[in-house]
C-alpha positions as CSV (number, residue, x, y, z in Angstrom):
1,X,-109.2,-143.1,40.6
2,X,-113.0,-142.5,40.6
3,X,-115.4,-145.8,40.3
4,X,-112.7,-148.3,41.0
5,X,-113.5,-151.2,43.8
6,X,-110.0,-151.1,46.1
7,X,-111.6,-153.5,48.6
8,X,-110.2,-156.7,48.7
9,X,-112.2,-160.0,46.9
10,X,-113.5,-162.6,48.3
11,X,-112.2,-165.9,48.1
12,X,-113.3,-167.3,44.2
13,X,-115.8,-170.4,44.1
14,X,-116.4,-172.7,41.4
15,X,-119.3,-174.6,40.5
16,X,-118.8,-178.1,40.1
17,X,-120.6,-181.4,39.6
18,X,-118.2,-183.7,42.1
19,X,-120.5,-186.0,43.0
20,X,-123.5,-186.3,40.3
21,X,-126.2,-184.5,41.9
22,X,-125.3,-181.1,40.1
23,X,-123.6,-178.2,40.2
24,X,-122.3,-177.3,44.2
25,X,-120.0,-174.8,45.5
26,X,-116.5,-175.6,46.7
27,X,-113.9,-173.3,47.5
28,X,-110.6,-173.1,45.9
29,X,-108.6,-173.0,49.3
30,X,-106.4,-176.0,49.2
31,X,-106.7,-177.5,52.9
32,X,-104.2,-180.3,51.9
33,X,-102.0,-181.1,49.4
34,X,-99.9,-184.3,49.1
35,X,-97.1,-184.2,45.8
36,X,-95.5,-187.4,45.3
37,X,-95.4,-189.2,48.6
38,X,-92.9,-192.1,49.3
39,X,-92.6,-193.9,52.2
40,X,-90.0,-197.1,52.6
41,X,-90.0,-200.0,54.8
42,X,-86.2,-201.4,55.2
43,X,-86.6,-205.4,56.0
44,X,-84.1,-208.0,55.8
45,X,-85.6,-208.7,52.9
46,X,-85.1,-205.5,51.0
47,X,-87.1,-202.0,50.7
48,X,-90.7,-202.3,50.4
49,X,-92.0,-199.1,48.7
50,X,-95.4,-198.9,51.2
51,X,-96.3,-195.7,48.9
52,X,-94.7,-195.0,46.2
53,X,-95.4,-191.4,44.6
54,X,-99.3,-190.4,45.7
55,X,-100.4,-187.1,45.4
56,X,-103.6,-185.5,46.0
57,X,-105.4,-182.5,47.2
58,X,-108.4,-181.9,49.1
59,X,-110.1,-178.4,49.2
60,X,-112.6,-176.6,51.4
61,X,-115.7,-178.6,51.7
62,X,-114.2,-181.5,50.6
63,X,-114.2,-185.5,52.0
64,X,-111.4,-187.5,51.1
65,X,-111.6,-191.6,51.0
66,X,-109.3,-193.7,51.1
67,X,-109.8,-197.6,50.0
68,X,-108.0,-200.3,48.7
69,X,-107.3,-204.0,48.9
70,X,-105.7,-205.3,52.5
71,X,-101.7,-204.0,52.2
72,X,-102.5,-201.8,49.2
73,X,-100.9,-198.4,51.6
74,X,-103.6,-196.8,53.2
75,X,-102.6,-197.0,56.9
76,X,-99.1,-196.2,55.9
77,X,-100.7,-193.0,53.9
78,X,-102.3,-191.7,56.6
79,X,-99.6,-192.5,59.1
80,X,-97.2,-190.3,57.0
81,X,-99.2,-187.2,56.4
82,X,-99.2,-186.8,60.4
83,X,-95.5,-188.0,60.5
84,X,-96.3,-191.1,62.5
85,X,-94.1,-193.8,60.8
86,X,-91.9,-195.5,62.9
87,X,-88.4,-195.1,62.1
88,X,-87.0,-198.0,62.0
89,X,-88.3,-199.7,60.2
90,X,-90.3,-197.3,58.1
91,X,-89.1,-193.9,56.2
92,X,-90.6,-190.7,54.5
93,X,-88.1,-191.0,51.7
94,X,-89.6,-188.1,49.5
95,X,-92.6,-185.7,48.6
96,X,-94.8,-182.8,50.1
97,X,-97.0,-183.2,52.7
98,X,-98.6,-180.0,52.1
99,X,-101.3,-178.7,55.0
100,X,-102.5,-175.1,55.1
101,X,-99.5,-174.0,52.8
102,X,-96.4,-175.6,55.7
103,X,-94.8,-178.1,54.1
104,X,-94.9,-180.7,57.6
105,X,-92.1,-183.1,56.5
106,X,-90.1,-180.1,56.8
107,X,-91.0,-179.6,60.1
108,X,-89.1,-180.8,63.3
109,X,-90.3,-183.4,65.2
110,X,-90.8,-180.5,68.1
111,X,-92.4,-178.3,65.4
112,X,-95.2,-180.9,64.4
């Protein structure tokens, strides 16, 4: 067909105001995505839920930060989106660690 553009598009941008100093540029490719995250310490105790159902995502040009109070999860966060919990005591019991579309908790340990 005459007059119509076959070459592929480039990837789509949005302008947003993420950080209150105006419109920027950020890319819609999702770098990483985490879906409802859980990760489970077994003590003698009981389970402690460590993370209980965090999710989310960070895109191209992104920063991500993570803060919170002293034991509020954000070692153990970070530990389980690069798999590093020890097991025992500690367990990924559920979600999507999501990182350039491969879901890594699906991954074997040989894989990561």
């Amino acid at each position: 067909m005459a007059g119509v553009n076959t070459a592929p598009s480039a990837p789509t941008t949005r302008a947003a105001d993420r950080d209150s100093f105006g419109p920027s540029t950020v890319r819609e490719e999702m770098i990483l995505e985490v879906k409802d995250l859980r990760t489970y310490f077994t003590t003698r105790w009981g389970t402690v839920k460590a993370v209980d159902g965090l999710s989310f995502e960070l895109h191209k040009g992104e920063t991500l930060g993570i803060v919170g109070e002293s034991g509020s999860g954000k070692s153990v966060t970070s530990l389980s989106v690069m798999r590093l919990i020890p097991s025992p005591p500690g367990h990924i019991v559920g979600g999507q660690v999501i990182l350039d579309g491969v879901d890594l908790l699906q991954l074997s340990e040989s894989e990561m």
